[in-house]
Steps between C-alpha positions, in 0.01 A plus 500: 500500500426886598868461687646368097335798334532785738902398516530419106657184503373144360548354810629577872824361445576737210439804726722365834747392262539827350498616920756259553762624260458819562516448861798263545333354792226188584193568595144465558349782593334589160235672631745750696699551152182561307428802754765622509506483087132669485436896457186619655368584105403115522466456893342719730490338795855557706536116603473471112715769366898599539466822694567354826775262392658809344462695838686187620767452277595875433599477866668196495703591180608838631595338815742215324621767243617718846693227631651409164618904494587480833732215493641564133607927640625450852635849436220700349295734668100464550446741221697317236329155593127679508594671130604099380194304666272815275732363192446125591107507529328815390194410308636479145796338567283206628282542217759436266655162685145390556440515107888379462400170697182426325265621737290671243343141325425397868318808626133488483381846438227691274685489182232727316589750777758731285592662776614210667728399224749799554457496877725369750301166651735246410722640713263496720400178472938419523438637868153311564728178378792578752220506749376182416814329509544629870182353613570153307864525611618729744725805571832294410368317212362762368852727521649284353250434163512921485870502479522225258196553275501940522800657667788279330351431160317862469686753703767583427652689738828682424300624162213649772786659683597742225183597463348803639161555686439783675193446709518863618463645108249214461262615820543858408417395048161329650457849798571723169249298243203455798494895587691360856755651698819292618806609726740312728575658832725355772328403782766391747892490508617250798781392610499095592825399680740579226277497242245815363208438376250705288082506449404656249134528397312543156278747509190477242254793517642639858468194620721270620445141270816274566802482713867439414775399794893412393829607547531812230197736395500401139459121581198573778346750211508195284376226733190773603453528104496125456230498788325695334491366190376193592241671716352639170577247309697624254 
């Protein structure tokens, strides 16, 4: 009966029926779904709690979400694909699909925790499911449930085109606010068969923090700003 109360629901059915449509798929892993469902404000323990599934699944998502890129812009250049992966699964826009696909009635969480409420963990918790899913499914199965439940239905992708992030103006907005000091400096210029390629570095406090490598300066500043965004976690 703890398992009925601590999920909500009169019975277990109510609660893997609820998984089941939001999943799409059959399973019966419930106790790998209700990890990957709970926040650490209710379970501490980290075979108990999300965090790892999310570590999981953030990887797995970014890593489907690259080949989708890669496949859809044969033509584009690493720095345009790195700019529309940060569009496709920065932390709010996960947020908002996680709350879009109901994931906000099945996460268990401290609900007197106000600070919880306006936080980010569902989409959180969106990752910690996508990691689930590959350990129930599997790489291919669970491609395929990302582009069909998120990518297609969510993302929509010649909208995110038009719009523009600059990760650069966003690392040096956070350098600016925290009292830090950012600058991009090329590191290397080389010359690969017909091809040249540039490194450029970001540099935070005289120190060099990420590293960027493509085929023009302003698209290896930008993939050594995405770097280093996710680096802090921004």
């Amino acid at each position: 009966m703890k398992i009925l109360q601590w999920m909500g629901f009169a019975a277990p059915s109510a609660f893997e029926q609820q998984l089941q449509n939001l999943l799409g798929i059959k399973t019966r892993k419930w106790q790998l779904y209700r990890n990957a469902l709970s926040h650490r404000s209710v379970k501490d323990g980290p075979d108990e709690n999300n965090e790892r599934l999310e570590f999981l699944g953030d990887a797995v998502l970014s890593a489907v979400v690259a080949d989708y890129l890669f496949k859809r812009y044969p033509l584009k250049g690493e720095g345009f694909l790195t700019e529309m992966r940060s569009k496709m699964v920065n932390r709010q826009q996960l947020n908002d699909i996680a709350v879009k696909m109901g994931l906000r009635k099945l996460t268990f969480y401290n609900k007197f925790d106000n600070a919880l409420k306006g936080s980010q963990i569902f989409g959180n918790t969106l990752e910690a499911l996508v990691g689930a899913v590959f350990l129930d499914k599997g790489y291919r199965a669970t491609e395929k449930w990302v582009l069909e439940r998120i990518v297609i239905p969510h993302l929509f992708v010649e909208d995110l085109e038009l719009i523009d992030i600059n990760l650069k103006n966003k690392l040096i907005g956070w350098a600016n606010r925290n009292g830090k000091t950012i600058r991009f400096e090329m590191a290397e210029e080389k010359l690969e068969g017909s091809r040249r390629f540039f490194t450029m570095n970001a540099v935070l406090d005289g120190e060099v923090f990420a590293q960027g490598r493509a085929g023009n300066k302003k698209d290896a500043s930008q993939v050594a700003a995405q770097k280093a965004v996710e680096k802090l976690g921004l």
